[in-house]
C-alpha positions in Angstrom: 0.0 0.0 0.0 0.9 3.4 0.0 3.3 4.9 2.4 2.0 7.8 4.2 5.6 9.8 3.7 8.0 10.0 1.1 11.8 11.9 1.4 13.5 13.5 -1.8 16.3 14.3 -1.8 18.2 16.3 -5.0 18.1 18.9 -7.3 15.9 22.0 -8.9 14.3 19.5 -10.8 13.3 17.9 -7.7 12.7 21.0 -6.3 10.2 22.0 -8.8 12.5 25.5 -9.9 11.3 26.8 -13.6 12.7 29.9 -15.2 9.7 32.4 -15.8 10.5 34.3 -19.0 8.6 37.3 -17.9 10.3 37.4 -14.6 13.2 37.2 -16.5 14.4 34.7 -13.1 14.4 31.2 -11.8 10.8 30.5 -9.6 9.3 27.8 -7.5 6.4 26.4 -9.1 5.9 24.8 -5.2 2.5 22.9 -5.2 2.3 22.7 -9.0 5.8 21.0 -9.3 5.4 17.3 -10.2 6.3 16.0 -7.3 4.0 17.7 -4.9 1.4 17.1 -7.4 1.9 13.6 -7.4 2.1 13.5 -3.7 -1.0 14.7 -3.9 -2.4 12.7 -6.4 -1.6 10.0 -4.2 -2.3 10.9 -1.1 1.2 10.8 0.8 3.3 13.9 2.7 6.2 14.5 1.0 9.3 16.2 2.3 11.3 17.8 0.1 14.9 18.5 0.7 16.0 19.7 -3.3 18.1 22.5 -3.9 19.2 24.3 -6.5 22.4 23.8 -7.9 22.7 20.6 -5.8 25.3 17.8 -6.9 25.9 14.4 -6.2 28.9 15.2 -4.1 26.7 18.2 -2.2 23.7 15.6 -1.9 25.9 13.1 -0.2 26.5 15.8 2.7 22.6 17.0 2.8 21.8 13.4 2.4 24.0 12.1 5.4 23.0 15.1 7.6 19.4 14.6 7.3 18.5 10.9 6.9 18.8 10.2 10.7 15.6 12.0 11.4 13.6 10.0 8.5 11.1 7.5 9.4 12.4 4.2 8.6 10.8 2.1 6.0 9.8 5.5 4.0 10.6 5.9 0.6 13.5 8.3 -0.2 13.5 10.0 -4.0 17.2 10.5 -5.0 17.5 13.2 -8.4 20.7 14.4 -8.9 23.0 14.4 -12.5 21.7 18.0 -13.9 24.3 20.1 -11.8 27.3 17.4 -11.9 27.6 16.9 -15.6 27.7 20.8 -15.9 30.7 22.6 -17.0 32.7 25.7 -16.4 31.3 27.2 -20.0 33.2 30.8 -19.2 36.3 28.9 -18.8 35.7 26.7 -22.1 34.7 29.9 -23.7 38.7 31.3 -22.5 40.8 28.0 -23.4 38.8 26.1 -25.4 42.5 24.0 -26.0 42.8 22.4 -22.9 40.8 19.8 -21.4 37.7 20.4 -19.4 35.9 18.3 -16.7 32.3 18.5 -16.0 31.6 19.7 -11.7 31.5 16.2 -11.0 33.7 13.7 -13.1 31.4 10.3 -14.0 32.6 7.9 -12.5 32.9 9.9 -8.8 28.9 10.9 -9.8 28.1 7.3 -10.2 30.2 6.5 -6.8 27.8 9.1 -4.8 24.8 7.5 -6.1 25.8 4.5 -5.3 27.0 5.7 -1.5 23.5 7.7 -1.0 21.4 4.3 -1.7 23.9 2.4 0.9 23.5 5.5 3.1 19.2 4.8 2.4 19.6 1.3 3.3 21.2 1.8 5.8 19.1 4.2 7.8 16.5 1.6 7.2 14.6 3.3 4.5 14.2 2.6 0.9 15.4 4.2 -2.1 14.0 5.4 -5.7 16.7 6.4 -8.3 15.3 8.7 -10.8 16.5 8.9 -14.8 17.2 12.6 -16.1 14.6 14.4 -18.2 16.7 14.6 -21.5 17.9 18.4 -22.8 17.7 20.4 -25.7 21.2 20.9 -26.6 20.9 23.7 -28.8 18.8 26.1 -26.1 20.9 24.7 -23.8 23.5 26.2 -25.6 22.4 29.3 -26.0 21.7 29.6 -22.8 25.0 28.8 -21.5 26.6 31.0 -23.5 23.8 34.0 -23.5 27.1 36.5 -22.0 30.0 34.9 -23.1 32.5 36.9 -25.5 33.8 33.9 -27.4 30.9 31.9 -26.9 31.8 30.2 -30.6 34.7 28.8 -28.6 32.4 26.4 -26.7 31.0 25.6 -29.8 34.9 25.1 -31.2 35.5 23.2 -27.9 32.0 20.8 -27.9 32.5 19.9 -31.7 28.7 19.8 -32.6 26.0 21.1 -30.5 24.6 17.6 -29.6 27.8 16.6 -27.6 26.4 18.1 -24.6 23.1 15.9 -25.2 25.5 13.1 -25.4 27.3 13.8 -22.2 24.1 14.4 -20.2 22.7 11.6 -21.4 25.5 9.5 -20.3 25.0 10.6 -16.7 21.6 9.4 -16.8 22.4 6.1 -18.0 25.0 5.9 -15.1 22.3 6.2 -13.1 20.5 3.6 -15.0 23.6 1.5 -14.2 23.3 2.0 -10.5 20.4 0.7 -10.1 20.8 -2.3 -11.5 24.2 -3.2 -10.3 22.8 -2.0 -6.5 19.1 -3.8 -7.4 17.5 -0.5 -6.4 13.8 0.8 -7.7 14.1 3.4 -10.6 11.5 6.1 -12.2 12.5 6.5 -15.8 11.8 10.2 -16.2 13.5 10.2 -19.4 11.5 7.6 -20.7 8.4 9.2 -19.5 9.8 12.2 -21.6 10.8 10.5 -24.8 7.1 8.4 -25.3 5.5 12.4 -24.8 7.5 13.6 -27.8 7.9 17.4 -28.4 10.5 18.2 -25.8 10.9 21.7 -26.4 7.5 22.3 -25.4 8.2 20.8 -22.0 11.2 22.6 -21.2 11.8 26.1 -19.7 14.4 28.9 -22.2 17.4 27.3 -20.5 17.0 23.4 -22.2 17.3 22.1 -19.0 14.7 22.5 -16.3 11.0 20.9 -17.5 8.2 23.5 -17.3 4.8 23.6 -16.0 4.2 20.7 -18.8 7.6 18.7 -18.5 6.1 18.9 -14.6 3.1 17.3 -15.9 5.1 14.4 -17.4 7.1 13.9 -14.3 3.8 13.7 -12.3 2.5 11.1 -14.6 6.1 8.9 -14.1 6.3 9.3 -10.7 2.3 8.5 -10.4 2.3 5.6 -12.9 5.5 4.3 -10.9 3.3 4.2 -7.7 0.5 2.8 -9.2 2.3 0.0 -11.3 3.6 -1.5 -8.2 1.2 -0.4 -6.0 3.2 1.5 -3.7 6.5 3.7 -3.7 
């Protein structure tokens, strides 16, 4: 059945953070994000503890600071990949000749998801691993680059546009990985993504973050998860 609570833990994904174009700044969509919608939906309290800009290697902190207070048995939501597989696109833009890692290199991300589930377990709770929404690369892009000089030199230093598609994607099938090797329960957000079709109607100016309509896809995942196996 249903557990009353659920724990996230992660990023402004998870959070529910959009960019509002007339704002002209990153908001809250709060109770309309998909996760408190589908806590809703389903009738369970959820308690968020997203940030923005969160990582893996942050979330590990947060993670290990906070889980001693959660209920045992409760389901704990882990989204993180977003912020790690980010660059430093100002310092691409400078030397766009020497080698640059993302925040978090891939293997050390897939090492913090894997210590956060043993770190779950532990604690006696269980978690959910979550796949990223995918990006589009070119807004993405644009975005990154919006103030940059020599913003051609990240294009110069990415070789086509769709390598940072490529890379992100990467980090989500790492997480795809985790799961299996650690046996742990997985929402495929991407997937839930990819059967909707017409991603750049789903995602905010930056490429990245879903909008109020990638929010309603990521309800429908996280409520069709809950539903399929008839719990969390």
């Amino acid at each position: 059945e249903m557990p009353e609570k659920i724990y996230v833990w992660g990023d402004s994904i998870a959070k529910g953070i959009v960019f509002d174009p007339q704002r002209g700044r990153y908001v809250n969509l709060r109770e309309k994000s998909g996760f408190a919608k589908a806590a809703q939906e389903l009738g369970v309290v959820m308690e968020n503890h997203a940030h923005f800009g969160m990582t893996s290697e942050k979330g590990v902190q947060v993670l290990e600071n906070g889980i001693g207070t959660a209920e045992k048995e409760k389901p704990v939501l882990l989204g993180f990949g977003g912020n790690d597989v980010d660059f430093d696109w100002a310092a691409i833009a400078e030397t766009p000749e020497e080698q640059h890692d993302p925040h978090v290199l891939p293997e050390k991300f897939a090492d913090n998801m894997a210590r956060m589930v043993r770190d779950v377990r532990a604690a006696g709770l269980k978690p959910v691993l979550m796949t990223l929404p995918p990006i589009d690369s070119r807004r993405y892009y644009d975005w990154v680059t919006r103030s940059l000089d020599k913003k051609e030199n990240v294009l110069k230093w990415l070789g086509d546009v769709e390598a940072i598609y490529r890379t992100h994607k990467s980090y989500s099938d790492l997480i795809r990985q985790v799961a299996q090797t650690l046996n742990v329960r997985l929402i495929d957000i991407r997937g839930a993504f990819e059967r909707a079709g017409d991603l750049v109607q789903k995602l905010c100016v930056d490429g990245i973050h879903p909008n109020a309509q990638g929010h309603e896809i990521i309800c429908g995942a996280l409520t069709d998860y809950a539903q399929e196996i008839h719990a969390f």
